[in-house]
N, C-alpha and C positions, 0 to 999 in steps of 0.2 A: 620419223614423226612418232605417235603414240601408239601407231598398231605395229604394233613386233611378230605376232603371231595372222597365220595365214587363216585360222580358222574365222577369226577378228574379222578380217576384213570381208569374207565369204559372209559371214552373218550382217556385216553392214549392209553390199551388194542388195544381200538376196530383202534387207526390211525396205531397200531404196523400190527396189523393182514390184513390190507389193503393196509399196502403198504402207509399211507397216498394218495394213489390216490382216494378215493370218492369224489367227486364234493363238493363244499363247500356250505353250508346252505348261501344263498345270503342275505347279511345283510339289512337293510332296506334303499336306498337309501336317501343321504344328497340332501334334495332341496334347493337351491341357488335363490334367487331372486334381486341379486346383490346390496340389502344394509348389513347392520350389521349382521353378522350372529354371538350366543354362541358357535358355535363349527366350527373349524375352524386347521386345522394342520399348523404351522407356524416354520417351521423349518432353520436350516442354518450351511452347510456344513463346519466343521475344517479341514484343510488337513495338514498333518504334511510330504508326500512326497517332495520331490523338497522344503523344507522349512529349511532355513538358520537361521531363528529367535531363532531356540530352542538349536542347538548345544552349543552353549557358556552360556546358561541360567545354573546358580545355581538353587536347589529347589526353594530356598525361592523368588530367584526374575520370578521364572513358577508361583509360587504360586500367587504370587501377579499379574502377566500378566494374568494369567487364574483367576482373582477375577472380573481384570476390565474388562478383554472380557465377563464373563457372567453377571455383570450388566449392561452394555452397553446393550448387547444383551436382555438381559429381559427388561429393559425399550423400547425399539424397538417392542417388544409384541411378540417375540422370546419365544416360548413353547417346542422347543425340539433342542438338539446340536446331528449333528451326527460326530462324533470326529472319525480322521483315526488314530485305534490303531494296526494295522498291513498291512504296505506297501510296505513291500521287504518278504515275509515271514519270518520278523521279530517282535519285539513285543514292543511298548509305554508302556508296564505296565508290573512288575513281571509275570517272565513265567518261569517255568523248562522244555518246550519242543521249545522256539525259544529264540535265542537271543535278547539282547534289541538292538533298531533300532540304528542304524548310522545317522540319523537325531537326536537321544537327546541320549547318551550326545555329541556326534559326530563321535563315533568310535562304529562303529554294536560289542556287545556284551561287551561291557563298561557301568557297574551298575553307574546309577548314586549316587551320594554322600547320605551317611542317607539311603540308599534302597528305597527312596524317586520313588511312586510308581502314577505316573500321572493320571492311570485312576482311580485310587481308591479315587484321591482327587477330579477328576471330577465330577466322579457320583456323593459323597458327596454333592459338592456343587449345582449342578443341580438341585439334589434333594432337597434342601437346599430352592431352590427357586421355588420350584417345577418346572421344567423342567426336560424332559425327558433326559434321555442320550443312546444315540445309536450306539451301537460300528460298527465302520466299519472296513471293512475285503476286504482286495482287495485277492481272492482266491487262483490263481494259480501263481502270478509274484513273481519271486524268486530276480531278478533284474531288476534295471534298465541299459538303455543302457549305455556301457562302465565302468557300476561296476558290479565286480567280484571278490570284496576283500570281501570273506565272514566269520564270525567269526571261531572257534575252532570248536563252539556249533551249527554251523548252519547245518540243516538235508541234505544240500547238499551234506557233507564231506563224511557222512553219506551211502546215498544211490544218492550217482550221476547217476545212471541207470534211475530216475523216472523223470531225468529234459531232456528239449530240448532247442536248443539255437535258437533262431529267430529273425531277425531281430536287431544285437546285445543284444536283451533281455535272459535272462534263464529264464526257466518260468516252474512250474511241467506241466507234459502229462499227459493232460484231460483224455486220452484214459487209464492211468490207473488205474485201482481198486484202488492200493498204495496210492495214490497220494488224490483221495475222502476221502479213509478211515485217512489220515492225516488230513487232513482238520477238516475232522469233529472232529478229535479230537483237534483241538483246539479253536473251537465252544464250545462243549463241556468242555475244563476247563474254557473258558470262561464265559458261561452263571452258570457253577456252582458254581464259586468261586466269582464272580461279582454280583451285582444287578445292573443288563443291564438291561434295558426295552427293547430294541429289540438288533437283528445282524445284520447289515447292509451291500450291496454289491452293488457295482455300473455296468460299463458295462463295467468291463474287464474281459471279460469270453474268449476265445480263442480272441489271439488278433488280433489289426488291421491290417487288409492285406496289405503288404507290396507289391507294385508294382513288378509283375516278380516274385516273393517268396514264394515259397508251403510250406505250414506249415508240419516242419520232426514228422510227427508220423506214417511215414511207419513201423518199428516196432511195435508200439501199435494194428494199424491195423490191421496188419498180425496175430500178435498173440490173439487179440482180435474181433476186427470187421470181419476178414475173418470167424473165429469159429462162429459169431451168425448170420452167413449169409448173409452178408451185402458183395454187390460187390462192385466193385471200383466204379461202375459208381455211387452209394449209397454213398460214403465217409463221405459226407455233412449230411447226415443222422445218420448215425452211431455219427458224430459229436456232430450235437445236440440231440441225445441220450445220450452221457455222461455226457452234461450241465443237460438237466433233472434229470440223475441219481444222478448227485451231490445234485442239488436245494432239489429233494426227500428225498433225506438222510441229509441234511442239518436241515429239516422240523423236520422229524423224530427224531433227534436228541435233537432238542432245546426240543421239544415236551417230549420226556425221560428225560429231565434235570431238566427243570422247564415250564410248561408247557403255562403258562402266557406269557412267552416273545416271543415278535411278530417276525417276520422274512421279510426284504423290501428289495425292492431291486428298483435302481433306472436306469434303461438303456437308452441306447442311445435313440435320441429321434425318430427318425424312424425305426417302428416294419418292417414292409414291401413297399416298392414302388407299387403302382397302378402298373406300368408294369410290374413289377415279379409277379404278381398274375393273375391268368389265369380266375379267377370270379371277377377280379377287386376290389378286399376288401381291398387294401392296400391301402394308402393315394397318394395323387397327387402330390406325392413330388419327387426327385431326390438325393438319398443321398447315404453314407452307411447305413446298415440294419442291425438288433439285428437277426432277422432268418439267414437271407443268408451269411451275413459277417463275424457276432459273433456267429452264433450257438445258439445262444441263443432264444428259444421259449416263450417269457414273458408271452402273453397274455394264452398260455396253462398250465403257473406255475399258474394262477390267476383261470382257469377253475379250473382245481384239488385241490385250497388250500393248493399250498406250500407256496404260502407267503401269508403275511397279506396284504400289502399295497405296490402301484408303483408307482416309481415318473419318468417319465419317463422327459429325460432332453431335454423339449422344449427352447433351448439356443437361437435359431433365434430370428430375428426381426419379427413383424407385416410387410407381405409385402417382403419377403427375396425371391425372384425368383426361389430358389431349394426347400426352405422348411420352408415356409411362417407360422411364428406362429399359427395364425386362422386356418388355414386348418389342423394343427396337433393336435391343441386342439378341435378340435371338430371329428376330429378321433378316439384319445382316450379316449374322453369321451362316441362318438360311443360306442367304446369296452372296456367299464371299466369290465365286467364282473360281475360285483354285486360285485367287490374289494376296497377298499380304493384306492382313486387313486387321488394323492396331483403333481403338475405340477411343475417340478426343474427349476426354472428362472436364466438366467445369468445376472447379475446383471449390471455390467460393459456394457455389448452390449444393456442391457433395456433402461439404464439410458443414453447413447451414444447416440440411437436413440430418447428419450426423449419419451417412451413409457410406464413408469410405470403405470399411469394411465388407459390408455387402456386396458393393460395385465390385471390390477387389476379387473379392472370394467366389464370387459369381463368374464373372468373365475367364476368371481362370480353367474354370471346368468346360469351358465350349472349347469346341473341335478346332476351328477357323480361325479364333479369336487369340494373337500372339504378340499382345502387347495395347501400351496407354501412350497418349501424348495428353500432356495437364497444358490446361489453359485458366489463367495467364501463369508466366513463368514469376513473375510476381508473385503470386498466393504462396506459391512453396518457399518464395525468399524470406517474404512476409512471419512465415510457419503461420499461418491461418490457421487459427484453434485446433494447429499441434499438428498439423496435415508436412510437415519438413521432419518431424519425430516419430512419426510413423513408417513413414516409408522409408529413416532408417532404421527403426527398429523391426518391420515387421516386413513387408511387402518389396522392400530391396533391400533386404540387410545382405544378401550375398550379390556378388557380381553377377551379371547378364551378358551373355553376347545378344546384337543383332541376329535375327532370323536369320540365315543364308537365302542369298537369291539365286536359288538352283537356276529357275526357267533363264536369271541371264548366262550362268555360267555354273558349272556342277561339278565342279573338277578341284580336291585339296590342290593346293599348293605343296613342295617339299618339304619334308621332313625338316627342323634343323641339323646341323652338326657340328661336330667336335666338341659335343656339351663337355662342358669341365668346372670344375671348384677352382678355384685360386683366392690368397691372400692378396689382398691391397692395403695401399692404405686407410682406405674408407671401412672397411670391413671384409667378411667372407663373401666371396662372389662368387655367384652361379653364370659363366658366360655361354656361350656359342656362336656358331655361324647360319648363314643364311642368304639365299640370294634375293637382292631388294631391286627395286627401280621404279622412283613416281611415277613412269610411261609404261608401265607393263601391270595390268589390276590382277594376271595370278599368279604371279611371283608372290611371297611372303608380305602386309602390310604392318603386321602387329601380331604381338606375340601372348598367350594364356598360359601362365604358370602357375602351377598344379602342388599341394605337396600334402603327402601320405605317411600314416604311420607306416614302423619297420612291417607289421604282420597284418597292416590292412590291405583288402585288393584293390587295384587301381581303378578306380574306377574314375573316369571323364566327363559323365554327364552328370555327377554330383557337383554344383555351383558350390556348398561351403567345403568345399577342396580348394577353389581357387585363390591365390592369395595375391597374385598380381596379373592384370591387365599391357601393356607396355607395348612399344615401341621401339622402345631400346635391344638391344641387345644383350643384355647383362641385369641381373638382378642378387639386390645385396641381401642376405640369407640375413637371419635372426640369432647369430652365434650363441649361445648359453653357455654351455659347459662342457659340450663335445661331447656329451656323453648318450645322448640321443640320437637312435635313429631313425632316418626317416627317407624316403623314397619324393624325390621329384622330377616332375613332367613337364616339360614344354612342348609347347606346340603353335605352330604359324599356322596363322589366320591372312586369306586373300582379303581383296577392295570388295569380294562380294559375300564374305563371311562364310565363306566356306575353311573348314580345320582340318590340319592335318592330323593323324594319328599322336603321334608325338613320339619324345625322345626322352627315356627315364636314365634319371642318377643317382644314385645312394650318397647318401651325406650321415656325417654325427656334428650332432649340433651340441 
């Protein structure tokens, strides 16, 4: 199966027998000193919800849209796409437990042409260019407002007992077992049948409060929250008890499947208000709230290690009067928790206020803070007043790895070997060896090639050294006139971004 190693399966065991609730081995903080950093998280949200584009798309002309968006993207220095493949609890890619979305091919539960399967061509290509792919998962929304035309296939027809309707949305009740134990199953054939590098979830966990509007899970409560003792004046409690039981068993799940792929979630950008906190620990902002509004406990998913990484979405301006960028980003870099913790920028309102700069050069200098995800991935296809020229000229003009996720695993992969030069016919190649295997995450996944003048020192954590990123095995040098020399490095990189030392060659180019 996929665990090769005994350690593997020790660490599954001992997350099953706990509950996943032990506190997480705190990885080693990224220090920032606000120039060029090699590691660096560089992500950029696809939303396929509320998107018109894709409905009337043939395979073959997604195919070719989804070629140019991720080289666009990867010239950008875009290292990871988190693409929405379930936004009605429905499904962007072959599923025999949800229908396929009403956004592609336009009609929820209409195969597209070929069995032609989006996210399978995704990851492909992603991976193709080495970038990550991160499937996102909106949880509980069964719809959106004023649609309720659901397929044949859809689990509402099903068990319509497990939904509630709010605010013209239907959305599954948090409050019941049912309703977790679905989920995770299609988490579950998700990460089993896909090679996901992570699940991803944004902040729709109970939704936005709707002015005047109590959310109907009197039922659930009754027959749930009343039996584990929780009184009404507790409701809110019991509440976000069910988001934690989800996110836990969510943990748990990927964890049993394949235990390498991460779990992130990215919420609203205010955890708590300074005035709802009665020791003052929430931020000095005025907004809605991920505790009190959404239920949702982030910074205690990040104590216990159900996720891996939070991108929490600081969308405001520098300067915004409720909820001023600076003072949010240095909140949650406050309370990273010793988690990966990458800052979701809105692009469009950056670029508005004419603040990419700032934001950039700002974040860079916090402790905690080791990396962006742009929302929407749009704006930067767009180049919005120049925000796709910037960040290649300025703020990803060199390569990035991904963070390493020491706390899951902390261990380089081997060395390559037998690096050598040889003539082809394509040109001069740099090749070597390596041991690989989709089923095993620290064995070798992709390779960083490095390359040095004759009398410079090698040095590895300088990013404009790197001149290729790869997968391959082999990389074709830049021949000239032979008469240059120059020193080059490879080194293999695990599924958890951990690098090996590496392996130097002298070349004259």
């Amino acid at each position: 199966m996929y665990i090769k190693y005994f350690r593997f399966l020790i660490a599954i065991l001992f997350c099953v027998i706990t509950s996943c609730s032990t506190v997480r081995k705190t990885p080693r903080p990224v220090t920032n000193t606000g120039k060029e950093t090699k590691r660096e998280f560089r992500g950029a949200w696809i939303q396929t919800a509320f998107q018109g584009e894709y409905k009337d798309m043939s395979p073959a002309r997604m195919k070719k849209d989804f070629i140019r968006k991720l080289n666009y993207l990867q010239a950008c220095g875009i290292n990871a796409i988190i693409f929405q493949v379930r936004p009605e609890a429905d499904a962007f890619y072959k599923s025999d437990i949800e229908p396929w979305s009403r956004f592609f091919p336009g009609e929820q539960g209409l195969a597209p042409a070929g069995e032609f399967d989006p996210m399978a061509f995704l990851i492909q290509e992603c991976h193709k260019r080495n970038m990550e792919f991160h499937a996102w998962l909106n949880p509980y929304r069964a719809s959106t407002a004023g649609n309720t035309r659901f397929a044949d296939s859809h689990i509402y027809h099903k068990h319509p007992e497990w939904f509630v309707t709010y605010n013209k949305q239907i959305l599954f009740d948090p409050g019941l077992p049912e309703s977790r134990q679905f989920i995770c199953r299609v988490v579950r054939d998700i990460v089993g049948r896909y090679d996901v590098d992570a699940i991803h979830m944004d902040d729709y966990f109970y939704p936005y409060p709707a002015a005047g509007m109590p959310f109907p899970d009197d039922n659930s409560f009754r027959k749930y929250g009343l039996r584990k003792g929780y009184s009404e004046a507790q409701r809110n409690d019991w509440r976000r008890e069910n988001v934690n039981t989800l996110i836990r068993e969510l943990k748990r799940t990927i964890l049993l499947t394949k235990p390498w792929v991460r779990f992130g979630i990215s919420p609203f950008g205010i955890y708590r208000n300074k005035k709802s906190t009665t020791d003052g620990s929430g931020s000095n902002t005025n907004g809605l709230q991920n505790y009190d509004d959404l239920y949702a406990d982030i910074t205690y998913w990040v104590q216990q290690g159900w996720i891996d990484y939070n991108i929490p979405q600081i969308y405001w301006e520098i300067g915004h009067p409720a909820a001023d960028y600076i003072t949010l980003i240095k909140w949650w870099d406050k309370n990273a928790n010793g988690g990966h913790l990458y800052i979701g920028q809105d692009v469009a309102r950056t670029m508005k206020a004419d603040q990419l700069t700032r934001k950039m050069r700002y974040e860079r200098t916090l402790s905690h803070v080791s990396g962006n995800c742009f929302w929407p991935a749009n704006e930067i296809l767009w180049n919005n007043k120049g925000v796709a020229d910037s960040l290649k000229r300025n703020y990803h003009r060199y390569p990035a790895l991904i963070p390493a996720y020491t706390h899951m695993h902390n261990r380089p992969p081997k060395d390559v070997s037998k690096l050598k030069t040889e003539w082809t016919p394509k040109g001069f190649l740099l090749h070597w060896q390596a041991e690989q295997s989709p089923t095993n995450p620290e064995l070798a996944s992709y390779f960083v090639i490095y390359r040095f003048n004759d009398k410079e020192p090698i040095d590895t954590s300088d990013p404009s050294k790197i001149v290729a990123i790869t997968r391959e095995t082999g990389y074709l040098m830049p021949y000239e006139k032979g008469k240059i020399k120059y020193h080059y490095v490879v080194t293999a990189v695990d599924r958890f971004h951990n690098e090996s030392e590496g392996k130097a060659k002298k070349v004259k180019l």
